[in-house]
Predicted model as a PDB file, atoms N, CA, C, CB and O in Angstrom, pLDDT in the B-factor column:
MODEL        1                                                                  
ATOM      1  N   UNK A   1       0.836  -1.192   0.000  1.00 90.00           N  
ATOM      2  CA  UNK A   1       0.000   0.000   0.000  1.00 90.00           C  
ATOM      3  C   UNK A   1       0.879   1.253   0.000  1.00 90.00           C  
ATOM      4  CB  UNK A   1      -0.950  -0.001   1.221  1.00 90.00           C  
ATOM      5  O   UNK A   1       1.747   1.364   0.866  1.00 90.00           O  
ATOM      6  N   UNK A   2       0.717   2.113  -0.839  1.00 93.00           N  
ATOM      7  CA  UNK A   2       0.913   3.461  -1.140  1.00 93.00           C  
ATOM      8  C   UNK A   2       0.588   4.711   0.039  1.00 93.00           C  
ATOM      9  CB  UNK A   2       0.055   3.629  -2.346  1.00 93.00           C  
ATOM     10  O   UNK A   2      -0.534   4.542   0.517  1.00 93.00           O  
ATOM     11  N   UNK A   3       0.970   5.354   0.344  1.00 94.00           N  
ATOM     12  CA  UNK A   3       0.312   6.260   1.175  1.00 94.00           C  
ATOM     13  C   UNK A   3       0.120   7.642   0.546  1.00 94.00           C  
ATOM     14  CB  UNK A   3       1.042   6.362   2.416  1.00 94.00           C  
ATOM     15  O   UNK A   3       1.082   7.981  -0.142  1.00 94.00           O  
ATOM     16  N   UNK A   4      -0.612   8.285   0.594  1.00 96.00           N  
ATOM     17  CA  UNK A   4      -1.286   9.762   0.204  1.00 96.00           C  
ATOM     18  C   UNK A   4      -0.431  10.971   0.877  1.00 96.00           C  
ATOM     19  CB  UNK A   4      -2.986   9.877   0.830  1.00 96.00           C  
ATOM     20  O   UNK A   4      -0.578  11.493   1.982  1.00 96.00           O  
ATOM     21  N   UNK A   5       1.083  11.412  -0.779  1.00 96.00           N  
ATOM     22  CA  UNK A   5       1.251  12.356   0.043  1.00 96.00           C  
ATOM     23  C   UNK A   5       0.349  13.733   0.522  1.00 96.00           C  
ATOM     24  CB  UNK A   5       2.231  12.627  -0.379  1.00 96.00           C  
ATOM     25  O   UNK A   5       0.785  14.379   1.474  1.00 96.00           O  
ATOM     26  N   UNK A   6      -0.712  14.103  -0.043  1.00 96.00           N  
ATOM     27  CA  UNK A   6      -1.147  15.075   0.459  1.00 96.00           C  
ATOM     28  C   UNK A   6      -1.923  14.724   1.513  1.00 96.00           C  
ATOM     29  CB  UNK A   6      -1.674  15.777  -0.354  1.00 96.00           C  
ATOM     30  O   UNK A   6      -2.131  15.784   2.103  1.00 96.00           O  
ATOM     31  N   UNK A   7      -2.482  13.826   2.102  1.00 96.00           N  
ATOM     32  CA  UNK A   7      -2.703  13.514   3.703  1.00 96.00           C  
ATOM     33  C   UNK A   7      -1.827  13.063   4.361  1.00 96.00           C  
ATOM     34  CB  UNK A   7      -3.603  12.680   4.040  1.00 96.00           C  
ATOM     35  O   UNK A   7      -1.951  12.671   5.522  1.00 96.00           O  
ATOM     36  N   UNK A   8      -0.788  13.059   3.680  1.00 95.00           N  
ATOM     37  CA  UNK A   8       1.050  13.334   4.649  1.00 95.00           C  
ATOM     38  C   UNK A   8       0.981  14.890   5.009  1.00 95.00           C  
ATOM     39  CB  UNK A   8       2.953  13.072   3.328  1.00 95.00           C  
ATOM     40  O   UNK A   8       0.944  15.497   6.079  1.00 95.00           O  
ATOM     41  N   UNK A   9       0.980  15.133   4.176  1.00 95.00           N  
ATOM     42  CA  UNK A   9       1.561  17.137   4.158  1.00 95.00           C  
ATOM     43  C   UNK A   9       0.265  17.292   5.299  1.00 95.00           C  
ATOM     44  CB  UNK A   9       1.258  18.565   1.966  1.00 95.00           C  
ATOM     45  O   UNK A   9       0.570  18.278   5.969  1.00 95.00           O  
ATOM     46  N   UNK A  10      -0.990  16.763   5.782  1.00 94.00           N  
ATOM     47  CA  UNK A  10      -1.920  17.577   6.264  1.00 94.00           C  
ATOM     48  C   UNK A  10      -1.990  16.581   7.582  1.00 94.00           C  
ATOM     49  CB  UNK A  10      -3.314  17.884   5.251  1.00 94.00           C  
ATOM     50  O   UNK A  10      -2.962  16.398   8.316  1.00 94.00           O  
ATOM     51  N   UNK A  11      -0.367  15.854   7.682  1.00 93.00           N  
ATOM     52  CA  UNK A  11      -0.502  15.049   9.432  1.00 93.00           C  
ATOM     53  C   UNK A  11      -1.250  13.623   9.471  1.00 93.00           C  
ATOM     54  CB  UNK A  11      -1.611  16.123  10.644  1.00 93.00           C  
ATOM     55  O   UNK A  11      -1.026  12.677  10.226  1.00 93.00           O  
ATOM     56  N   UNK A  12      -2.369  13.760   8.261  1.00 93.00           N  
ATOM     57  CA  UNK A  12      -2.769  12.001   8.266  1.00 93.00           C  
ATOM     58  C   UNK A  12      -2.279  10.999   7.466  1.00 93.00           C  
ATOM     59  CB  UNK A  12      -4.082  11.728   7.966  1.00 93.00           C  
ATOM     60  O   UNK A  12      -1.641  11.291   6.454  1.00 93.00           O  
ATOM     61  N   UNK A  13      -2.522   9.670   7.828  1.00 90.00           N  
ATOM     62  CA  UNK A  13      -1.518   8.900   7.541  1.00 90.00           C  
ATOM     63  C   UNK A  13      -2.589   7.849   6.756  1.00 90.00           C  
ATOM     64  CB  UNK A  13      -0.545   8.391   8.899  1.00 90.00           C  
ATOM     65  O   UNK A  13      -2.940   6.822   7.337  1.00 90.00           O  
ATOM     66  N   UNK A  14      -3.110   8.186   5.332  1.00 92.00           N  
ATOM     67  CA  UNK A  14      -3.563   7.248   4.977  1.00 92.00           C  
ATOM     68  C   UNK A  14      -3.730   6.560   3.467  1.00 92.00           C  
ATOM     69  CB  UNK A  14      -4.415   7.452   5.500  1.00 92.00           C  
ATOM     70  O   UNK A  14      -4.165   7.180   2.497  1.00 92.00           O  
ATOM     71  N   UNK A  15      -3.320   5.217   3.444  1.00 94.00           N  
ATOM     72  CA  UNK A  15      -2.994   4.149   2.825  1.00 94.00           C  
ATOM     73  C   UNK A  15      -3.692   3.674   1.721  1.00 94.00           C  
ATOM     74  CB  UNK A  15      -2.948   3.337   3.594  1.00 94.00           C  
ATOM     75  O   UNK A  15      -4.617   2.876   1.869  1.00 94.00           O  
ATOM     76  N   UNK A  16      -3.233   4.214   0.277  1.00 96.00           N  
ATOM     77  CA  UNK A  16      -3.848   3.527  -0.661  1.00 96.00           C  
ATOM     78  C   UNK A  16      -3.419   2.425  -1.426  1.00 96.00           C  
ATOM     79  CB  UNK A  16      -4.133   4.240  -1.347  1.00 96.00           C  
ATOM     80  O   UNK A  16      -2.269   2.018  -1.586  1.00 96.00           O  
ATOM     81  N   UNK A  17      -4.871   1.830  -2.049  1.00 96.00           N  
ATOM     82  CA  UNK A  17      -4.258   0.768  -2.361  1.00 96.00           C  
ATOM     83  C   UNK A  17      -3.781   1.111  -4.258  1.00 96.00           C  
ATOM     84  CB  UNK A  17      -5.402  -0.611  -1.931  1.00 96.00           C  
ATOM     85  O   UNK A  17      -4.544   1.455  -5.160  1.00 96.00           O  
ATOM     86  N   UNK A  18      -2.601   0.908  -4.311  1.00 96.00           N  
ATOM     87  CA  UNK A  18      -1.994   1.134  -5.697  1.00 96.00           C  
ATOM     88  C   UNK A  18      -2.917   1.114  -7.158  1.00 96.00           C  
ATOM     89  CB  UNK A  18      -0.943   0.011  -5.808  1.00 96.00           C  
ATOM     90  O   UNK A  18      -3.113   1.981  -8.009  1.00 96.00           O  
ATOM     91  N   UNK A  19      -3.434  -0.468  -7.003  1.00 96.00           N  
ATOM     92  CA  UNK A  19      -4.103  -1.217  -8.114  1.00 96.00           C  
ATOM     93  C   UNK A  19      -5.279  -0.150  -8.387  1.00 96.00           C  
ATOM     94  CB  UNK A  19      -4.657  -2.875  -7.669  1.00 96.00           C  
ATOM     95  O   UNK A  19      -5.508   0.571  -9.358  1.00 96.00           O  
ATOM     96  N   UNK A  20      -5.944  -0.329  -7.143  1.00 96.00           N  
ATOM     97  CA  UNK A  20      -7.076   0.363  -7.204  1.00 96.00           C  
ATOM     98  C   UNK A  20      -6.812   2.643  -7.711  1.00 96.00           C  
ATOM     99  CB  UNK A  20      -7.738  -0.132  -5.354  1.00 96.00           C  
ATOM    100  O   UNK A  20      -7.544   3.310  -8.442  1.00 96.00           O  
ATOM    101  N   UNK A  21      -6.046   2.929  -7.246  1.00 97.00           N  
ATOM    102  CA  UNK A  21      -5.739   4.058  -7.901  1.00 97.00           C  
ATOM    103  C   UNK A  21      -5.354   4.390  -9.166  1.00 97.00           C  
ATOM    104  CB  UNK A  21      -5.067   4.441  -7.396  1.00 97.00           C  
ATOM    105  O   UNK A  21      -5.071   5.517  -9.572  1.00 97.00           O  
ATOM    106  N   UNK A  22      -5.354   3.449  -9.724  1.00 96.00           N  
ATOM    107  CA  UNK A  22      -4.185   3.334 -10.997  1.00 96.00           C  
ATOM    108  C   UNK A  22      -6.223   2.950 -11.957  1.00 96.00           C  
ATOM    109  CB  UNK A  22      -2.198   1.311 -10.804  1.00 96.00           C  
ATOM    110  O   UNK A  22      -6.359   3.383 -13.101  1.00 96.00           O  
ATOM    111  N   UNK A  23      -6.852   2.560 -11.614  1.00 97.00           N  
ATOM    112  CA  UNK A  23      -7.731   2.148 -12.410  1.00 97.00           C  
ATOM    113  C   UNK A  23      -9.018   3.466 -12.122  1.00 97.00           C  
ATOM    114  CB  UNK A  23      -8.078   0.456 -12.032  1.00 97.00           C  
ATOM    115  O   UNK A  23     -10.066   3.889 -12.610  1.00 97.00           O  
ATOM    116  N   UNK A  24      -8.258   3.663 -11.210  1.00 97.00           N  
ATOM    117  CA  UNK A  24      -9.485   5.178 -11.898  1.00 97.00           C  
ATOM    118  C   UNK A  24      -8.610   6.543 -11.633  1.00 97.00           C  
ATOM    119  CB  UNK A  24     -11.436   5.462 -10.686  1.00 97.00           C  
ATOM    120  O   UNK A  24      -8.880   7.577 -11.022  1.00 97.00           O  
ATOM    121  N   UNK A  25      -7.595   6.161 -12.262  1.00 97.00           N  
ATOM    122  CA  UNK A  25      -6.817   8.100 -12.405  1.00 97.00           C  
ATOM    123  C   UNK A  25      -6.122   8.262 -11.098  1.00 97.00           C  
ATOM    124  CB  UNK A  25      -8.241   9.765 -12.481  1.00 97.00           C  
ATOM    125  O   UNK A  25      -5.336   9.209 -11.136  1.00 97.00           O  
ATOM    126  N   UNK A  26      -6.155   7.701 -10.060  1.00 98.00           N  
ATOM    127  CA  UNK A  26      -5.348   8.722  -8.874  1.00 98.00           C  
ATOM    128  C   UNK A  26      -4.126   8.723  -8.570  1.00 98.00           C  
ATOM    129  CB  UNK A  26      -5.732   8.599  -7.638  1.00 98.00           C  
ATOM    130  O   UNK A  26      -3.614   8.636  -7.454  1.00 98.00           O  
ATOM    131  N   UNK A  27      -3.296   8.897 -10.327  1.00 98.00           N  
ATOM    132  CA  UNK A  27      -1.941   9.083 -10.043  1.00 98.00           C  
ATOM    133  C   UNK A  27      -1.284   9.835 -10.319  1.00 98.00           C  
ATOM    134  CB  UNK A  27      -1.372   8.455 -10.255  1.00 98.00           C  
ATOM    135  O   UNK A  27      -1.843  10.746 -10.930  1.00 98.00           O  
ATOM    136  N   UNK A  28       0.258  10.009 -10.100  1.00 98.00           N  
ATOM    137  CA  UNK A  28       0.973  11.242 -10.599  1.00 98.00           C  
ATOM    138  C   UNK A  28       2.032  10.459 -10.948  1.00 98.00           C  
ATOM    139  CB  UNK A  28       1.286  12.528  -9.607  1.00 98.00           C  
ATOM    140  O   UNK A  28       2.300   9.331 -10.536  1.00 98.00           O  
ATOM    141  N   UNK A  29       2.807  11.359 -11.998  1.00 97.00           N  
ATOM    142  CA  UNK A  29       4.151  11.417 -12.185  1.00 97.00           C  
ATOM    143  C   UNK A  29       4.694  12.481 -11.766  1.00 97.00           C  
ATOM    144  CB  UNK A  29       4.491  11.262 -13.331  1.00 97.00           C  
ATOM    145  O   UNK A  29       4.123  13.564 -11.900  1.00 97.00           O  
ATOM    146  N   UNK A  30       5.981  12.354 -11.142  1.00 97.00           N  
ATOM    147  CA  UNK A  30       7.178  13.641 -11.077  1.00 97.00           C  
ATOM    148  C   UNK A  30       8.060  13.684 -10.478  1.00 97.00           C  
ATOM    149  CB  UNK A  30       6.933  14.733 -10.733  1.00 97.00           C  
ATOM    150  O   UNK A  30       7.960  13.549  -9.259  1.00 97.00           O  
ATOM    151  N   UNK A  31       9.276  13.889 -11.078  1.00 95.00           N  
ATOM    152  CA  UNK A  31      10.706  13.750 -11.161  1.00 95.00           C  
ATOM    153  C   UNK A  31      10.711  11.718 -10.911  1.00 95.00           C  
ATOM    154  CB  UNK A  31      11.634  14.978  -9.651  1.00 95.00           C  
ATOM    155  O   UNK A  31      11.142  10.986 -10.020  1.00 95.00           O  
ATOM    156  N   UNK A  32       9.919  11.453 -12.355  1.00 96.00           N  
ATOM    157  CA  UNK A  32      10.237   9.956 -12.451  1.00 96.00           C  
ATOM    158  C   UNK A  32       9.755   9.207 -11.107  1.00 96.00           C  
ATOM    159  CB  UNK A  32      11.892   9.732 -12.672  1.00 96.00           C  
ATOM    160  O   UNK A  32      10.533   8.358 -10.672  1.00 96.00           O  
ATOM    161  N   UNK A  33       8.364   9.466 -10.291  1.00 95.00           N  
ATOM    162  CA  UNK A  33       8.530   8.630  -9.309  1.00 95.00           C  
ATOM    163  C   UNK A  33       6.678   8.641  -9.722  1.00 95.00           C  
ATOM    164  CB  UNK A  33       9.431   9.169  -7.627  1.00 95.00           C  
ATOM    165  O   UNK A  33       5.934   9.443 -10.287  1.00 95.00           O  
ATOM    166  N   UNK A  34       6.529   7.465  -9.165  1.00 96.00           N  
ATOM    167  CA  UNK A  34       4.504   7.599  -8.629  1.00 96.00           C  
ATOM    168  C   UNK A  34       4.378   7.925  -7.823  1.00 96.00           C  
ATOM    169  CB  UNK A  34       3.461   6.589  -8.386  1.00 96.00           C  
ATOM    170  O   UNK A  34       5.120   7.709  -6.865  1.00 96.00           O  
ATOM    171  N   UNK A  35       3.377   8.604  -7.815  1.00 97.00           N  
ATOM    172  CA  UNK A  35       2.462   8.866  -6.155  1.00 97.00           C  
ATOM    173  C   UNK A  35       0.795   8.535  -6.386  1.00 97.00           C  
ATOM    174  CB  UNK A  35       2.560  10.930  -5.518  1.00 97.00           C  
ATOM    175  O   UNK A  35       0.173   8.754  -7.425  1.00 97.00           O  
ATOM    176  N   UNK A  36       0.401   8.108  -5.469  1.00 97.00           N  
ATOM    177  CA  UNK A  36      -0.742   7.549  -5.691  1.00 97.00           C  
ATOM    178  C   UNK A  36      -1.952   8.519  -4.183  1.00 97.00           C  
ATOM    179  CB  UNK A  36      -0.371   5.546  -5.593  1.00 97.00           C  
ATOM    180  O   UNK A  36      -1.632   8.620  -2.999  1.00 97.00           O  
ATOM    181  N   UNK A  37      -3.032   8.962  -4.717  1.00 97.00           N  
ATOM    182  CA  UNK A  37      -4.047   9.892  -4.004  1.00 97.00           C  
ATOM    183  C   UNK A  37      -5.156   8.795  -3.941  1.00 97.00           C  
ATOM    184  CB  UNK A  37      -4.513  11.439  -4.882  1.00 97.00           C  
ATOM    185  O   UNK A  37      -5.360   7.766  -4.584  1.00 97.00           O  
ATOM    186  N   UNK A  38      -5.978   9.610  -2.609  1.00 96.00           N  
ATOM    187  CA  UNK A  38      -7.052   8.539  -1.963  1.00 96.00           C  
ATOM    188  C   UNK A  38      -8.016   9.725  -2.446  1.00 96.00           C  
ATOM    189  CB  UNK A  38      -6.996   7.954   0.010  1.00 96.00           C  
ATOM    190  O   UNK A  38      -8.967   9.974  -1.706  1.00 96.00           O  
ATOM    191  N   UNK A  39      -7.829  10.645  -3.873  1.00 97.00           N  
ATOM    192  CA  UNK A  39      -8.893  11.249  -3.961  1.00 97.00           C  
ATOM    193  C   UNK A  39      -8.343  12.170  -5.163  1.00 97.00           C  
ATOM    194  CB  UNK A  39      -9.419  11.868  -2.597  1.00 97.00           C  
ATOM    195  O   UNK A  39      -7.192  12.552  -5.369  1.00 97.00           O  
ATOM    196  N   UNK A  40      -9.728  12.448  -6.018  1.00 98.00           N  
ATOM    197  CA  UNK A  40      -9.420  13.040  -6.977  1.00 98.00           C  
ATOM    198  C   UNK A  40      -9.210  14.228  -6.970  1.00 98.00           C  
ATOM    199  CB  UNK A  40     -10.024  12.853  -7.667  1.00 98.00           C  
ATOM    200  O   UNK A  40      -8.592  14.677  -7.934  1.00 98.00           O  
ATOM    201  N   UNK A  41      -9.689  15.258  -5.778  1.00 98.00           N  
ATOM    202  CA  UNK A  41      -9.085  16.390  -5.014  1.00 98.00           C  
ATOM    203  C   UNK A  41      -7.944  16.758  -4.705  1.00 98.00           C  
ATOM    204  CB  UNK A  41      -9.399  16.435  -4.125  1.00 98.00           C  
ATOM    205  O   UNK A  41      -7.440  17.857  -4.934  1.00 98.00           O  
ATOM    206  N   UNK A  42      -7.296  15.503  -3.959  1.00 97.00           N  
ATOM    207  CA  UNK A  42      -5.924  15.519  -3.553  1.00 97.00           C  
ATOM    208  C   UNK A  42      -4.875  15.128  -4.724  1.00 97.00           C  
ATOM    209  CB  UNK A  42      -5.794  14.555  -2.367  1.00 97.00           C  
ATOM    210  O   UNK A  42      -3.672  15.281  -4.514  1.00 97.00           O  
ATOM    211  N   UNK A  43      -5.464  14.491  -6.279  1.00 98.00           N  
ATOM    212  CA  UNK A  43      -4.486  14.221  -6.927  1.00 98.00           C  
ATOM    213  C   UNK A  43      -4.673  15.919  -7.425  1.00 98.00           C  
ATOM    214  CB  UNK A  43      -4.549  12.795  -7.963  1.00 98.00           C  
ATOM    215  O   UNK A  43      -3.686  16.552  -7.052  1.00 98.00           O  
ATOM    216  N   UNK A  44      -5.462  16.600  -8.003  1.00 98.00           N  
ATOM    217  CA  UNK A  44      -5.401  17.824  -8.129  1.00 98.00           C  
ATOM    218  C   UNK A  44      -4.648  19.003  -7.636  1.00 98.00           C  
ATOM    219  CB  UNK A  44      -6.212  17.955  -7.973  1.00 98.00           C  
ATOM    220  O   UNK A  44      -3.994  19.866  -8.220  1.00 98.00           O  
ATOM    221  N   UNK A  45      -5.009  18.728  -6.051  1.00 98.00           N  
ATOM    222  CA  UNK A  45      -3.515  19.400  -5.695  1.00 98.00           C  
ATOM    223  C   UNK A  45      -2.372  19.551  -5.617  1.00 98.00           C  
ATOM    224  CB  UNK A  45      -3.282  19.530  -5.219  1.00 98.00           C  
ATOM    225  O   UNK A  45      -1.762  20.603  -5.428  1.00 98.00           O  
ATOM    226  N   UNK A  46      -1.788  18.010  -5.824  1.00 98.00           N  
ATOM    227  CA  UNK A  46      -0.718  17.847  -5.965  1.00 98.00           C  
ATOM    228  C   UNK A  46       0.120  18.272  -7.026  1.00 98.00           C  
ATOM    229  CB  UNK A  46      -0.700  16.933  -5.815  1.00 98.00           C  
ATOM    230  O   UNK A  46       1.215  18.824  -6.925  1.00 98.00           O  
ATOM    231  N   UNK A  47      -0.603  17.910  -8.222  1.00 98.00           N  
ATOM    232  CA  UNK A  47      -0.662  18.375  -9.661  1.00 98.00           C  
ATOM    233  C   UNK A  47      -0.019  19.825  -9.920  1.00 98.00           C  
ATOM    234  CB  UNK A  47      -2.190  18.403 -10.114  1.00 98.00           C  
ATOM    235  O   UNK A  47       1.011  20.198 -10.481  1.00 98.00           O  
ATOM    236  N   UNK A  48      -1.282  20.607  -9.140  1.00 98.00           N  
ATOM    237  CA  UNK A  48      -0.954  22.093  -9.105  1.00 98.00           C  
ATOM    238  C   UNK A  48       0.709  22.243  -8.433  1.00 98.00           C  
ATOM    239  CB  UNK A  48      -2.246  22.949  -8.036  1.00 98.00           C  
ATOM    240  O   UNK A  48       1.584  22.872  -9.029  1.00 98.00           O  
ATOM    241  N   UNK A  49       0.864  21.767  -7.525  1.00 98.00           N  
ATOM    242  CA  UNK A  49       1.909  22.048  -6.825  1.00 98.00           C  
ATOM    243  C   UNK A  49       3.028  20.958  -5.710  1.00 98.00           C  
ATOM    244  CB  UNK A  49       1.270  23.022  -6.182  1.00 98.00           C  
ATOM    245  O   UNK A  49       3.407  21.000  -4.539  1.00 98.00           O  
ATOM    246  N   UNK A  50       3.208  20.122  -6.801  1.00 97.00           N  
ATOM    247  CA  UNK A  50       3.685  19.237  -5.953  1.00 97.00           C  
ATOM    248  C   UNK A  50       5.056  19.840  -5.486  1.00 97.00           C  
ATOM    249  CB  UNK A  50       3.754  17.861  -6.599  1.00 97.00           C  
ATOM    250  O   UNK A  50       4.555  20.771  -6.118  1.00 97.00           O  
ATOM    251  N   UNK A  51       6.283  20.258  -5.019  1.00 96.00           N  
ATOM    252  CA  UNK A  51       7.003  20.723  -4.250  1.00 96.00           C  
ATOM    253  C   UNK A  51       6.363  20.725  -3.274  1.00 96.00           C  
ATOM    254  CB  UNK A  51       7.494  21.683  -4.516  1.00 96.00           C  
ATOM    255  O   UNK A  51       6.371  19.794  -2.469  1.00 96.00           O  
ATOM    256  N   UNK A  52       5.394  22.217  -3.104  1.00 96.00           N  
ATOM    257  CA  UNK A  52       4.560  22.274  -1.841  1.00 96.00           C  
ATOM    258  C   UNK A  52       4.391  21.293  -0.855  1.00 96.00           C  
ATOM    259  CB  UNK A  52       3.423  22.481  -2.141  1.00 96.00           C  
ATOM    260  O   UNK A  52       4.846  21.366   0.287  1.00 96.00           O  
ATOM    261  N   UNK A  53       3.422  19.952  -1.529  1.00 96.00           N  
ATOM    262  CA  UNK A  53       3.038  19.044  -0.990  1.00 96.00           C  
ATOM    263  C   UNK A  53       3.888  17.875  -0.187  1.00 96.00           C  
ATOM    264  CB  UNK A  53       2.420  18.714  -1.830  1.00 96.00           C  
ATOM    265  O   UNK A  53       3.670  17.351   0.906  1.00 96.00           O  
ATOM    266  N   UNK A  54       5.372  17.587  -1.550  1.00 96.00           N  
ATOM    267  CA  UNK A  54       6.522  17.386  -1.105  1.00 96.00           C  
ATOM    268  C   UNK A  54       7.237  17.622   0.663  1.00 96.00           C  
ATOM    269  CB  UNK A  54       7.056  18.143  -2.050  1.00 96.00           C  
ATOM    270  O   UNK A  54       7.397  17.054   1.744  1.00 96.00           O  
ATOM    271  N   UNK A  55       7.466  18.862  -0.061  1.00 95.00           N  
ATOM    272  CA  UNK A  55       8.115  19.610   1.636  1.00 95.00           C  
ATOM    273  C   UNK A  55       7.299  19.634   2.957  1.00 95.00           C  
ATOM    274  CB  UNK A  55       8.373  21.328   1.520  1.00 95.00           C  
ATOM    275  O   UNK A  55       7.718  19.809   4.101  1.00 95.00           O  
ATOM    276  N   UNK A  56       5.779  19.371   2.434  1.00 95.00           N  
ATOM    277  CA  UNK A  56       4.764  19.724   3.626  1.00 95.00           C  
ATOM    278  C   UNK A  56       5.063  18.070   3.904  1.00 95.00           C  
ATOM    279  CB  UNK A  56       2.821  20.446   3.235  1.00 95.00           C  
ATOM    280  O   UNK A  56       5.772  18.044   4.909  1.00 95.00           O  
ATOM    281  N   UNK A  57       4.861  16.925   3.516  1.00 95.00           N  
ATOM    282  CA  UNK A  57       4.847  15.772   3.753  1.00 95.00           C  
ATOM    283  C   UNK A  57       6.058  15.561   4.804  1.00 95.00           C  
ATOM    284  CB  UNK A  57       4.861  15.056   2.504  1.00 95.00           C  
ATOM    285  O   UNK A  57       6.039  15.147   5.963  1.00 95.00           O  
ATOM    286  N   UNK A  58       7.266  16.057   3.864  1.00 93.00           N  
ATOM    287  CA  UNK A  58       8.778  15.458   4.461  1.00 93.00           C  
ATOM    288  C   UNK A  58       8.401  16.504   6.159  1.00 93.00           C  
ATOM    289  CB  UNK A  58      10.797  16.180   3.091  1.00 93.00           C  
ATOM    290  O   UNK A  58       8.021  15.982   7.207  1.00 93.00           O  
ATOM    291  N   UNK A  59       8.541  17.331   6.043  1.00 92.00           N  
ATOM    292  CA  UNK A  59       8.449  17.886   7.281  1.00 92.00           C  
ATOM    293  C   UNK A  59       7.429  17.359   8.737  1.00 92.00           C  
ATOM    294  CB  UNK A  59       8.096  19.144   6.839  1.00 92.00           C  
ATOM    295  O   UNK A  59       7.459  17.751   9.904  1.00 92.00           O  
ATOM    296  N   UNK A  60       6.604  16.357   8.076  1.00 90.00           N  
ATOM    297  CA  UNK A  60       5.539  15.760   9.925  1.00 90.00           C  
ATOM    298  C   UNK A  60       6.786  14.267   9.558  1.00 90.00           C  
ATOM    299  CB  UNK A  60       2.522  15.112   9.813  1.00 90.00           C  
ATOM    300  O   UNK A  60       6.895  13.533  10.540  1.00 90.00           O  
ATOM    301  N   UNK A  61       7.385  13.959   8.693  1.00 88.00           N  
ATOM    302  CA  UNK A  61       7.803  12.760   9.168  1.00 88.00           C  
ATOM    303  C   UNK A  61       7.455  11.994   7.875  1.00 88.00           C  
ATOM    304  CB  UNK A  61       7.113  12.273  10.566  1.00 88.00           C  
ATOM    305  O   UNK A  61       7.824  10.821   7.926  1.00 88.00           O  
ATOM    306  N   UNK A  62       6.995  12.262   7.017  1.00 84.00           N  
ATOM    307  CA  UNK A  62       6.268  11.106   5.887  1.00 84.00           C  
ATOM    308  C   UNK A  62       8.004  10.755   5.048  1.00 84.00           C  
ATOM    309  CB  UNK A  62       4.582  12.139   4.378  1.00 84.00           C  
ATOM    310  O   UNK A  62       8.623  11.722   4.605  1.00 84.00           O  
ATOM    311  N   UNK A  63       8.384   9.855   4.974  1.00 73.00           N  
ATOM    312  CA  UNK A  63       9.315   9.208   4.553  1.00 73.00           C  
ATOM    313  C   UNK A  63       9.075   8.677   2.409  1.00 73.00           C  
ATOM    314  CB  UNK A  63       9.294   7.904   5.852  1.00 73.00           C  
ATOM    315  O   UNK A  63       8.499   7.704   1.923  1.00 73.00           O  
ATOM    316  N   UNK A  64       9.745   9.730   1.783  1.00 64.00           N  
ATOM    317  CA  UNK A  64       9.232   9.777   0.259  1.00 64.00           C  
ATOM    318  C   UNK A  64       9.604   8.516  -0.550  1.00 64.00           C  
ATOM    319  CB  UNK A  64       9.882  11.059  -0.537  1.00 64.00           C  
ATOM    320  O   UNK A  64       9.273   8.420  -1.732  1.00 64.00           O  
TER     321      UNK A  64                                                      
ENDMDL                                                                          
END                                                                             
């Protein structure tokens, strides 16, 4: 299981499942890596600004 960096960046810690994201859109590319969202909101934001989301994650502890 994948975890949601943008409910990293916002302190929660929760776990998607890969397969299932990948079959309806909730993914990203950038700088060559996946990230996988527990929401089509949160892949949006990321989108817009992933650094942001990045640095907000690494900083509570989320391990990239």
């Amino acid at each position: 299981m994948a975890k949601c960096v943008v409910c990293a960046a916002m302190g929660m810690d929760t776990a998607v499942d890969e397969t299932k994201a990948k079959q309806e859109n909730l993914t990203s590319e950038y700088q060559g890596r996946s990230f996988y969202f527990d929401s089509m909101e949160h892949k949006s934001m990321f989108d817009q600004d992933p650094e942001r989301y990045l640095k907000m994650a690494q900083e509570k502890g989320w391990a990239a």
